[in-house]
N, C-alpha and C positions, 0 to 999 in steps of 0.2 A: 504493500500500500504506500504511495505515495505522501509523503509531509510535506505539509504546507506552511507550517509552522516555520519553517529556517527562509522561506520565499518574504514573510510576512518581517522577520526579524532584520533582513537588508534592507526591506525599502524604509524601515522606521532609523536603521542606523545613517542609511542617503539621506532621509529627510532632516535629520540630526545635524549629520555634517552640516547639509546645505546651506543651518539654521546658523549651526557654528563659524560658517563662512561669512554668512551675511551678518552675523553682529559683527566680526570684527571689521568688516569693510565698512559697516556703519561705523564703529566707533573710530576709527583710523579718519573717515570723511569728518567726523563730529569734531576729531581733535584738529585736524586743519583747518577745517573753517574758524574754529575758535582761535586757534592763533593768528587766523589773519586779520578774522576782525578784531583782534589786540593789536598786531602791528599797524593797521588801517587806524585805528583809533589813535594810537601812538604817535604815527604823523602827523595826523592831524592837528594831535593838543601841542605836538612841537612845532609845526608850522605857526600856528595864531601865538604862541610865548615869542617866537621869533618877530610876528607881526608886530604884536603891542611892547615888545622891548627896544624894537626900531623907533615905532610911536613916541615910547617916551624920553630915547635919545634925542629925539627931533626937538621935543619942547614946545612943538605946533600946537596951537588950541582944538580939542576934540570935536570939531563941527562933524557936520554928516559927509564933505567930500573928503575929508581926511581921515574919517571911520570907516567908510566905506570898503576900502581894501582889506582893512584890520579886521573885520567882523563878515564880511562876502561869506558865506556856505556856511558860516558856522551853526550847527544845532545844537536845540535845546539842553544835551548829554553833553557837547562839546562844553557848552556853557558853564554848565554846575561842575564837570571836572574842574575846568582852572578858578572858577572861583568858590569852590569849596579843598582843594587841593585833594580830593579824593587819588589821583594818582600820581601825587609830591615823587614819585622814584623815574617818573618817565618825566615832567617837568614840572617844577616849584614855579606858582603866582607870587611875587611878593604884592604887599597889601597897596603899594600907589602903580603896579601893573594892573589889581585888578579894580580900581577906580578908573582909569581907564577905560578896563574892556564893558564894565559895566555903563560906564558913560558912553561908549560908542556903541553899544547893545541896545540900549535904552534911544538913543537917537534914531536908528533905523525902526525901518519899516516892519518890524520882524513880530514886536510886541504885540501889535493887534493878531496878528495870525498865532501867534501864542495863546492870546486870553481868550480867542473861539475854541482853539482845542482845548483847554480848561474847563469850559464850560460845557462844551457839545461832544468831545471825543470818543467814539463807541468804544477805543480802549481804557480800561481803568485806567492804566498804567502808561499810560502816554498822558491821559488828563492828572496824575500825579506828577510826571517830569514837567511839564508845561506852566503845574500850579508853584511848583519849589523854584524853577524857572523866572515867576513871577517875581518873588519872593526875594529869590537872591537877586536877579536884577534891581529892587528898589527902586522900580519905579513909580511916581506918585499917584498917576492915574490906575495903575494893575491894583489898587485898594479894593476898587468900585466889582472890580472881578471875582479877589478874594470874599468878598463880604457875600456876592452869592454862592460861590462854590462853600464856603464854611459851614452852610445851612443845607449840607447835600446829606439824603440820608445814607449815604455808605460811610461807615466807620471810617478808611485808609483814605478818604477823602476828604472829608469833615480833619482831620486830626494833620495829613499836610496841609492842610490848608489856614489852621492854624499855626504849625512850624515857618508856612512862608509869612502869616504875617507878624510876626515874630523877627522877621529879618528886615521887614522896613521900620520899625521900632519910628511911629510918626504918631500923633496924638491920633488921629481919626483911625489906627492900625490896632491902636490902646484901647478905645472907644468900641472897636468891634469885639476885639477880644473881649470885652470886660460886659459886654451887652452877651456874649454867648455863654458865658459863666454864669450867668442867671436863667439859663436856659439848660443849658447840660451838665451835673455836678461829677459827673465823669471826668470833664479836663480840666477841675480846680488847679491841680499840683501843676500839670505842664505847661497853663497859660501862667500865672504866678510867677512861675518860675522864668519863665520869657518877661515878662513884666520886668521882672527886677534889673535887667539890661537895659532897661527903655534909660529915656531923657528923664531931666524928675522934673520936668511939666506935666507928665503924664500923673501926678499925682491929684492935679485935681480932676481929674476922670475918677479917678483908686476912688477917694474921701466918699463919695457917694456911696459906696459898699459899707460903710462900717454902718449905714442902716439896715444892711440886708434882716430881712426875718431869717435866715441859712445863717444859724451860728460858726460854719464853717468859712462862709464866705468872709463873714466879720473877723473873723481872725485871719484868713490868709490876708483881707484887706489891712488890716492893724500891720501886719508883717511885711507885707508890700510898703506901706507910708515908712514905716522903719527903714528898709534899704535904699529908698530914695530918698533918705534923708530928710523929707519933707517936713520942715519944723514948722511952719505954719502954721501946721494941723496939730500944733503939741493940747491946746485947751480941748480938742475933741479925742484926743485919746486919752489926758484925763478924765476925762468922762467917762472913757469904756473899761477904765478902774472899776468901776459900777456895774460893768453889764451882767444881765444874766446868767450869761455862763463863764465857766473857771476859766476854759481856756484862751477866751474873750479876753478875759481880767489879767491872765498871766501875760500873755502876749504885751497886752498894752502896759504893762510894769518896765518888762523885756526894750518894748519901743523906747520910752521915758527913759532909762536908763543910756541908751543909746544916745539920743539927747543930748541929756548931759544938762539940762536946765537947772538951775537950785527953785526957781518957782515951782518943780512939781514935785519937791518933797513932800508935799503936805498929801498928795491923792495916794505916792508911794507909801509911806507911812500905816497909811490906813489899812491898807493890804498888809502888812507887815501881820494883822490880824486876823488873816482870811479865813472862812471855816474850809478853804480847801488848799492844802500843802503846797498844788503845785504854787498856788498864786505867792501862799508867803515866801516859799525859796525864791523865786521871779524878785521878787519886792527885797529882799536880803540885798539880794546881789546891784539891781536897781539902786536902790538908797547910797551904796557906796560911791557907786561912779557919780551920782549925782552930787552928795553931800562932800565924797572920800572921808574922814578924818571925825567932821561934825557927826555924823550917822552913827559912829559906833554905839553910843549907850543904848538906840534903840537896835540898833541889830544884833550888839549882844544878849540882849533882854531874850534871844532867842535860842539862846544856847540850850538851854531844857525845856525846846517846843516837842509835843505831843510827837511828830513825825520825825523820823528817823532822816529824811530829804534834807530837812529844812535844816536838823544840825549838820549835816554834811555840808549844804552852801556856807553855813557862818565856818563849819571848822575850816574850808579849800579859802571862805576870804582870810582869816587867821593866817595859815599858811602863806599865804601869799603874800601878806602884810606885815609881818609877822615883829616888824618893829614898833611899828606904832599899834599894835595890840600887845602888846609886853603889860603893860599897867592892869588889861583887864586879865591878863594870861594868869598873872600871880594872883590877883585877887581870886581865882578861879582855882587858882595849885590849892590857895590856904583856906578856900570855904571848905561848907558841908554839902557843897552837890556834887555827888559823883559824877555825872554826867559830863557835866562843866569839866569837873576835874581831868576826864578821861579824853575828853575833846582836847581838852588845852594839851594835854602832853602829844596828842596824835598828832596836831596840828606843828608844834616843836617839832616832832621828830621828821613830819614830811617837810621843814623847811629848812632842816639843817641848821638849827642855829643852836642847837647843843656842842655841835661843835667850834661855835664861836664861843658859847660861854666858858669850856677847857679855856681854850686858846688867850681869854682872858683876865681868866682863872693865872695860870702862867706866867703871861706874859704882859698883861695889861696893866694899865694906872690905876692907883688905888682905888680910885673909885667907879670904875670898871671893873675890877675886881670884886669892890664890896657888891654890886647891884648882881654882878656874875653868881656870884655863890649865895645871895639870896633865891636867884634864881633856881640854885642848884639843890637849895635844902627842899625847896617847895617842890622838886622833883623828884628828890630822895621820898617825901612825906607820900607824895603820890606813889610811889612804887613804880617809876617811870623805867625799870632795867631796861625792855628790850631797845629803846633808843638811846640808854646811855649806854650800854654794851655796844649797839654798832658804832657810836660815836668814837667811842676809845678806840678802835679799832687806825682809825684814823691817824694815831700819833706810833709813834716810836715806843720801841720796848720801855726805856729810860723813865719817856713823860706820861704814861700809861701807869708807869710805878707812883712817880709824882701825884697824880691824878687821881689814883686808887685811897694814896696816904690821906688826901685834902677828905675825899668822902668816908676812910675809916675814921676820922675826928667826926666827921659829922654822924654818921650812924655805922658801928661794924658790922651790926649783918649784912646790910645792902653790899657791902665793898666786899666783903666774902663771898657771897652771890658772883657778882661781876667777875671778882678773878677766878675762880673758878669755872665762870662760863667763856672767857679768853683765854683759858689756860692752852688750850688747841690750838690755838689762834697763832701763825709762825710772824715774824719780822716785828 
């Protein structure tokens, strides 16, 4: 009997090959074509760098007969490579090259044929290059374009279409953006965050927001006027010391602080009392920069707040300050709050200045010395080892002994402690 089976088993291994022949001749065709439109591409963005670095050797004023060579055939893609530098390895725009090619871009004829593809283009993705196109050109009238495309309902369209107006950073560009945040709370973070680039004229567009009913909005807006520095607006963001929500309140602490006013200690202050944490550490940190120096009794007042936040900002300002808190530091070593007490030594030890107090223990004038070793008894009482242990560590075998002897006068267990926990300790 005849089998059919081994007949059936060739033509499936022909068909195989055949299969295994034609992919790779596709992928061999796929990879050439891609190389070429890279080196086709390549010439290209180095032809127009060559164009517009002749342009700006010349010095000639960019009119439309003198753009006209420079900018001839260039597209949409050609455009956004050199001035986004997306391919800096084949050729780098500097930034008064691509003022230029943007200036001679923007003179032609090309931008209206742009903003119909923006608008009408049956591919996404050509009405996406067309709309960033827009966008990075900067030109004034492609606004009127973006403002309808931003209201498109496809996501990738709506969302460049706020990245390009993000790049003309113009009040009426602000005014759109800031009109479609009230409409989609999807692109709070990445129009805000474009915002803060802009001009700070663009803040009186912002101020309008700190009424939104969108507690979110109020705050990004708060934090918007903040980076634009817009002091103007300081008596309305006292205000929102007030607002209904915390992070409304904290925010506008955060702005005020920024600032830098002494007339808003009084709305900071108040917060210093908030029923909610974030706002009192906000208002800690606020009060300093505003007051510096004057602030302290009420921001120390905070040192045994309910919230573990809020002693963490006064103990990082302590740290950082850590001279002109000395007077509260001790009165804090020799009270009865633990708390207090345990801050104050933390706050020493992440500022280093135990190690100034040795060094002028030592070496310092008497009354440097005497203020040093008060310093030091109020640290012994606290049981501060683990920062006087690393602090020794600091000095030489010799002044480590010295060192040791000053604190066995003052208390021997604690200096028993110590050298025995440096006893490992080599140099």
């Amino acid at each position: 009997m005849y089998n059919y089976h081994t007949d059936l088993i060739w033509i499936v291994d022909k068909i195989l090959l055949y299969l295994v022949i034609l992919t790779g001749l596709l992928t061999i065709f796929y990879s050439l074509a891609k190389e070429y439109r890279w080196k086709r591409r390549s010439r290209a963005l180095l032809n127009i760098k060559k164009n517009i670095y002749e342009l700006a050797l010349s010095g000639k004023k960019t009119d439309n007969n003198v753009c006209l060579s420079a900018v001839s055939g260039i597209t949409p893609q050609q455009f956004l490579d050199a001035t986004t530098n997306r391919n800096r390895e084949v050729a780098f725009f500097n930034e008064s090259e691509q003022k230029i090619l943007k200036s001679c871009f923007i003179s032609s004829e090309k931008l209206s044929g742009i903003e119909r593809t923006a608008v009408s283009s049956w591919s996404k993705w050509r009405r996406i290059e067309a709309i960033l196109t827009l966008g990075y050109a900067q030109g004034p009238l492609s606004v009127n374009t973006l403002k309808k495309t931003i209201s498109d309902k496809d996501f990738d369209i709506a969302y460049f279409s706020i990245i390009a107006l993000g790049q003309i950073k113009s009040v009426l560009s602000a005014r759109i953006l800031l009109d479609f945040v009230k409409k989609r709370s999807l692109y709070h973070y990445r129009i805000f965050s474009l915002l803060e680039s802009f001009p700070p004229g663009v803040a009186d567009e912002v101020i309008g927001l700190t009424s939104s009913p969108d507690q979110e909005v109020r705050g990004w807006a708060v934090k918007l006027i903040c980076r634009l520095k817009a002091l103007q607006y300081c008596q309305r963001i006292e205000e929102l010391t007030r607002d209904k929500s915390a992070e409304v309140r904290a925010s506008a602490c955060v702005c005020l602080g920024e600032f830098g006013r002494k007339g808003s200690a009084g709305a900071i202050v108040k917060c210093l009392t908030d029923d909610f944490w974030m706002v009192r550490a906000s208002a800690v940190k606020a009060l300093f920069k505003v007051l510096g120096k004057e602030g302290l009794p009420e921001i120390m007042a905070r040192i045994n707040d309910g919230s573990l936040s809020v002693i963490e900002s006064v103990k990082a300002l302590m740290a950082g300050n850590i001279e002109i808190c000395l007077p509260y530091v001790e009165d804090f070593l020799y009270g009865e709050d633990e708390m207090a007490r345990r801050t104050s030594v933390e706050a020493l030890e992440a500022s280093g200045y135990i190690i100034k107090l040795f060094r002028d223990i030592l070496t310092g004038r008497e009354k440097d010395k005497d203020a040093a070793m008060y310093l030091l008894k109020g640290l012994i009482v606290s049981c501060a080892y683990a920062g006087l242990e690393v602090s020794l560590l600091n000095f030489s075998l010799d002044e480590r002994r010295r060192i040791l002897d000053i604190i066995r006068d003052i208390d021997e267990p604690t200096a028993g402690i110590l050298e025995k926990n440096i006893a490992g300790h080599k140099g």
